[in-house]
C-alpha positions in Angstrom: 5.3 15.3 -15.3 6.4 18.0 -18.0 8.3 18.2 -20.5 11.3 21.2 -21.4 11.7 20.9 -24.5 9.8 19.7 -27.7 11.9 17.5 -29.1 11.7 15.5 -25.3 8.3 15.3 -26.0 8.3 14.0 -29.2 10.8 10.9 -28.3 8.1 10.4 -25.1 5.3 10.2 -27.9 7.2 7.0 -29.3 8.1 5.2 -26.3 5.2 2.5 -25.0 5.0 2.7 -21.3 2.1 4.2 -19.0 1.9 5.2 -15.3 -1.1 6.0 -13.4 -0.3 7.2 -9.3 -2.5 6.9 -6.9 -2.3 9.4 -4.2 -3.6 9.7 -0.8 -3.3 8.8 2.8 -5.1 5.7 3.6 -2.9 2.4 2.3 -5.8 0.1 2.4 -8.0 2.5 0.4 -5.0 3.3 -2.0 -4.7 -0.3 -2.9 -8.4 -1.0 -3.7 -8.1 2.2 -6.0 -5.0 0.6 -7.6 -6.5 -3.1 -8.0 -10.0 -0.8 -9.5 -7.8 1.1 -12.0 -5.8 -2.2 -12.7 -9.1 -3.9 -13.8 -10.1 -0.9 -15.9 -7.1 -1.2 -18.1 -7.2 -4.8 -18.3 -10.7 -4.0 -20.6 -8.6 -1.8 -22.8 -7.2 -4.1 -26.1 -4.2 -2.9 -26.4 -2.8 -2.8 -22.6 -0.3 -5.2 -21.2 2.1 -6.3 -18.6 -0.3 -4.5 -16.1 0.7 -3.9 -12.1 1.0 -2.1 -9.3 4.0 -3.6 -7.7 2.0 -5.4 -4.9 2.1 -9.4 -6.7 5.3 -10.0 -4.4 4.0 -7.5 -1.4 3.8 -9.3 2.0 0.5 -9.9 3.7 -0.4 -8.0 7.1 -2.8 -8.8 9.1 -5.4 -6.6 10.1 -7.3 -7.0 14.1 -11.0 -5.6 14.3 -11.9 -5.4 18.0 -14.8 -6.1 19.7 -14.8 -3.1 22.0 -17.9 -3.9 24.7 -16.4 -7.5 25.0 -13.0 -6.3 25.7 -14.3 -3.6 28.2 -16.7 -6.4 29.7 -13.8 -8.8 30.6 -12.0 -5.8 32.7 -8.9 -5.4 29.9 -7.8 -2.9 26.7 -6.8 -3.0 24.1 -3.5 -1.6 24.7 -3.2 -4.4 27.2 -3.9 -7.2 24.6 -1.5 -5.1 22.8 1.5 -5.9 25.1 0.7 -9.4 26.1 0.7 -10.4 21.9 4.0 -7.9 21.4 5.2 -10.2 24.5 4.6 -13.6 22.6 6.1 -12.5 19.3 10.0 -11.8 21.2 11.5 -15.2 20.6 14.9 -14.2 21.8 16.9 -12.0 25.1 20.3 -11.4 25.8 21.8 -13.4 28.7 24.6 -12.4 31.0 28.0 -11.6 29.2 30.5 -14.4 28.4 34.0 -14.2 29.5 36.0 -16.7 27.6 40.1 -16.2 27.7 39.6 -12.9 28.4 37.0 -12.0 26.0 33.4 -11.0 26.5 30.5 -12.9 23.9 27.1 -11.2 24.0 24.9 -14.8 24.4 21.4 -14.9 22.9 19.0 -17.2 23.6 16.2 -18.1 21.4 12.9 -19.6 22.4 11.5 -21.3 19.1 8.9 -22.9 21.3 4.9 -21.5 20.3 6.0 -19.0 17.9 3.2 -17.0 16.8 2.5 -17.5 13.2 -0.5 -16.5 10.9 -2.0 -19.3 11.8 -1.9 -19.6 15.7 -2.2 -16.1 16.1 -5.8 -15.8 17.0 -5.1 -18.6 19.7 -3.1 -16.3 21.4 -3.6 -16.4 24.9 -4.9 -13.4 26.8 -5.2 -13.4 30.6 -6.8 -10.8 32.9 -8.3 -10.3 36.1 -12.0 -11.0 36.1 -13.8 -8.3 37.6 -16.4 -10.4 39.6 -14.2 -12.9 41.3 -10.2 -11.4 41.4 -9.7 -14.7 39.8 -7.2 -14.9 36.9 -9.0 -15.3 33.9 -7.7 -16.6 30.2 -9.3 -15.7 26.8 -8.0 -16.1 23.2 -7.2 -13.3 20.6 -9.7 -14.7 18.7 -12.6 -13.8 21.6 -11.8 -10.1 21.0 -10.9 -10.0 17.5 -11.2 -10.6 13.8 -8.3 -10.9 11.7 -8.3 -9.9 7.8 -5.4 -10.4 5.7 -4.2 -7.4 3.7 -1.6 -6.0 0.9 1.1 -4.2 2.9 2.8 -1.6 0.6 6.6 -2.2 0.0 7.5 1.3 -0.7 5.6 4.5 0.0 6.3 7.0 -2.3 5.7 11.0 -1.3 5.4 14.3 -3.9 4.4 17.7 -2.0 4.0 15.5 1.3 1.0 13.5 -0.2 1.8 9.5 -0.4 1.1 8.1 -3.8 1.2 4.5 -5.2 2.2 3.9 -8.9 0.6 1.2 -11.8 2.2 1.1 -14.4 2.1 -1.0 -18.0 2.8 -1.2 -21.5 1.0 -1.0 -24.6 1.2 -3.1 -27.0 2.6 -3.7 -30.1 1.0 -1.7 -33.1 -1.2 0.4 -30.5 -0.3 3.8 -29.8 0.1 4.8 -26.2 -1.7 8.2 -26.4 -4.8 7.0 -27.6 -5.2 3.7 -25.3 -4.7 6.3 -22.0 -7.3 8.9 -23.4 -9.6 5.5 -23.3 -8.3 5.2 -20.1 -8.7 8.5 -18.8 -12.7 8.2 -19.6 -12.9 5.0 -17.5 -11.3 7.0 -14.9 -13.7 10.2 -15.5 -16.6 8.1 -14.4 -15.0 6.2 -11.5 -15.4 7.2 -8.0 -12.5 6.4 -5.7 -12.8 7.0 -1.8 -12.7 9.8 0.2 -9.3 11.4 -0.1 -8.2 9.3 -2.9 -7.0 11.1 -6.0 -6.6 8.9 -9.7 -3.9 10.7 -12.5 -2.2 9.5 -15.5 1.2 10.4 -15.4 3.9 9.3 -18.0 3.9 9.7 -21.8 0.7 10.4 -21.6 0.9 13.6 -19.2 3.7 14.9 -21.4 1.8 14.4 -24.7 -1.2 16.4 -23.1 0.9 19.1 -22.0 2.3 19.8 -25.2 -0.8 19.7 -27.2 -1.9 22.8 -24.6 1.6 24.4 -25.2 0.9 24.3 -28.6 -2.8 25.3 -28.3 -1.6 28.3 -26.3 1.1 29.5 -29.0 -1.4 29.0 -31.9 -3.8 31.1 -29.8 -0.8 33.6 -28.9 -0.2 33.7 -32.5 -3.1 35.1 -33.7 -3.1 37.1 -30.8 0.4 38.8 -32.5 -0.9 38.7 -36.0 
């Protein structure tokens, strides 16, 4: 974020809010950045109204296979794949509907053992078993762990890198500069994962640019003198 014109600057200097994006390319490790940053302003006195837009987010689930035990009971995982996709279609179109002379498009839904977070894992998987030809039936749970997870709602994008956004406010009789250059040394000596980038953005971002523009025609000015 920059700033044309000083007098745009100025007004930024007396607003209260804060951003800080998170950019990368993994959402998971995004997220645990963004809940690390959220915790490192929540130490600041001075910082409120904290978030980084996930409190209403839904939950996905996350499957960990065991590879050997899927490989050992003669299926993939693409197969397991299909067979839950399968389960979760509670509805088809039937045959058209003439009725005086005008066709309907019926649906029929199956409510019967919809999967749910729940009864996911008890999915049942069936496969050929490799020893006997017999037909053999597993649950989801025999190949997999689940984890629940954050999913992001939005995905935002600058110069084709995906970024994430906290924001917050500061409070009253604290000055917004000041509480992110406290932030920004929290940030200094944090360590995010690989290919995870933490910036201040904002007021903040715009105050520090003009401090340089200013630096820069103080220096040009003695430079002319």
């Amino acid at each position: 974020v920059s700033s044309s014109a000083m007098g745009a600057s100025g007004s930024s200097m007396l607003s209260s809010g804060m951003q800080v994006n998170i950019y990368g390319n993994d959402e998971d490790a995004m997220i645990r950045a963004s809940e690390d940053v959220m915790a490192m302003m929540a130490e600041i006195e001075g910082i409120k109204d904290i978030t980084n837009g996930l409190e209403d987010a839904d939950t996905k689930l996350h499957l960990t296979f065991d590879k050997q035990k899927v490989i050992s009971c003669g299926i993939t995982v693409a197969q397991i794949y299909q067979q839950v996709a399968t389960k979760l279609q509670t509805s088809k179109d039937s045959i058209l509907l003439s009725m005086d002379d005008t066709d309907l498009q019926v649906t029929v839904v199956d409510d019967r053992n919809v999967l749910t977070y729940e009864t996911l894992m008890d999915t049942e998987i069936v496969t050929t078993s490799m020893a006997t030809g017999e037909e053999v039936t597993y649950k989801l749970s025999d190949f997999a762990k689940v984890e629940e997870k954050k999913a992001m709602n939005t995905i935002s994008r600058t110069n084709q890198v995906r970024y994430m956004s906290i924001s917050a406010m500061a409070d009253e009789g604290y000055n917004v500069t000041l509480l992110s250059r406290e932030l920004q040394k929290k940030i200094d000596d944090y360590t995010p994962a690989n290919g995870i980038k933490v910036e201040i953005q904002g007021e903040a971002e715009q105050v520090n640019q003009m401090i340089k523009q200013m630096v820069l025609a103080i220096a040009l000015g003695f430079l002319l003198i």
